[in-house]
C-alpha positions as CSV (number, residue, x, y, z in Angstrom):
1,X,70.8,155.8,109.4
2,X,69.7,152.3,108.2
3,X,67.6,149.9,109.9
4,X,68.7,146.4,109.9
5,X,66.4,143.6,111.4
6,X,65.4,139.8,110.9
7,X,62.3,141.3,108.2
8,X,63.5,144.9,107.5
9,X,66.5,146.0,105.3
10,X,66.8,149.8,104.5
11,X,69.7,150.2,102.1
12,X,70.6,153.7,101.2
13,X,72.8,154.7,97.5
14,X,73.1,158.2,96.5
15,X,73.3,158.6,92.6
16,X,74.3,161.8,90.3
17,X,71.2,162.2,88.0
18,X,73.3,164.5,85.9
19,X,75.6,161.1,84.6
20,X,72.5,158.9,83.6
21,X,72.3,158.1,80.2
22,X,68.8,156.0,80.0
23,X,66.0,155.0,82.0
24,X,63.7,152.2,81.6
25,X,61.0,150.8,83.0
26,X,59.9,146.8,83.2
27,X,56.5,145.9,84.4
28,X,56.2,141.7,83.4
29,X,53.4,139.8,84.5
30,X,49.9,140.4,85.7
31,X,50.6,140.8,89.3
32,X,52.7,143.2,88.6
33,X,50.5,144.8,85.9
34,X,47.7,145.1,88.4
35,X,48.9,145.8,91.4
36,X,51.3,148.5,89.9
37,X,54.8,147.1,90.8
38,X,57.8,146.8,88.2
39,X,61.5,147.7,87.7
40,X,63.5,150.8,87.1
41,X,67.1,150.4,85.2
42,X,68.9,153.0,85.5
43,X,72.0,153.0,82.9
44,X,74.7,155.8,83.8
45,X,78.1,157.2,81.9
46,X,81.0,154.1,81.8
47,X,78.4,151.3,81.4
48,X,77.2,151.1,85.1
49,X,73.6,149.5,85.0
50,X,71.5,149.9,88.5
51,X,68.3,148.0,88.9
52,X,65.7,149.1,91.4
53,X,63.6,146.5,91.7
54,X,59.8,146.4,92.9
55,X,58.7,150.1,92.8
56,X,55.3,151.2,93.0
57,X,54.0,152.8,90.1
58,X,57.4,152.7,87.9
59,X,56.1,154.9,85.3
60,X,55.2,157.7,87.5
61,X,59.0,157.5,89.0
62,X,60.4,157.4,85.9
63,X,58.1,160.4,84.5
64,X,59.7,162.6,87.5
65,X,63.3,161.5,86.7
66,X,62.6,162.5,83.1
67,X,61.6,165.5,84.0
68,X,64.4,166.2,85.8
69,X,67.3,165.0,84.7
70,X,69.5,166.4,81.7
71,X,71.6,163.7,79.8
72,X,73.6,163.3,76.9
73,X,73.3,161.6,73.8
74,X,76.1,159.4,73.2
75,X,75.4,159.5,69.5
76,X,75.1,163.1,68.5
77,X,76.8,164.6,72.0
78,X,73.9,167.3,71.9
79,X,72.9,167.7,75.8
80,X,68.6,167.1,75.9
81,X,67.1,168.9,78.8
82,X,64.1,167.0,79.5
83,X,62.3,169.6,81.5
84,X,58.8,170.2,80.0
C-alpha cells in the first residue's frame, strides 16, 4: 500500500540482492557527516545503477547488505559470499 499526500510520498521497489554487483556508499558535506545521512548506489547485473538517496546511517545499511548478499566478480567470475 503507498501513501500519497501533499507532504508524504512512500514509494515501494522490490530488488533481487542476488544480481547486485557493487555497493557504495556517499556521505558529502558536513550536514551530512554529522547528522549521519548519505547515499547508497546500488549497481546490479546489465549496468542498472539505483540511487537511494538520504538514508540514515548509510554505512550501517550497507554493512547488512554486505553481509548478506552473494555477488559475482565480473573479472574472475568466482562467486564471493560475503557472509562473515
Amino acid at each position: 500500500m503507498f501513501n500519497n499526500s501533499l507532504i508524504l510520498q512512500e514509494d515501494l521497489e522490490i530488488m533481487d540482492l542476488s544480481k547486485v554487483m557493487k555497493i557504495d556508499v556517499e556521505c558529502h558535506g558536513l550536514l551530512a557527516n554529522t547528522f549521519g545521512f548519505g547515499h547508497l548506489i546500488i549497481e546490479q547485473q546489465k549496468d542498472e545503477v539505483k540511487i537511494i538517496h538520504f538514508i540514515s546511517k548509510p554505512y550501517e545499511v550497507w554493512q547488512i547488505l554486505r553481509e548478506n548478499t552473494t555477488y559475482v566478480d565480473q573479472w574472475s567470475q568466482a562467486v564471493h559470499f560475503l557472509r562473515n
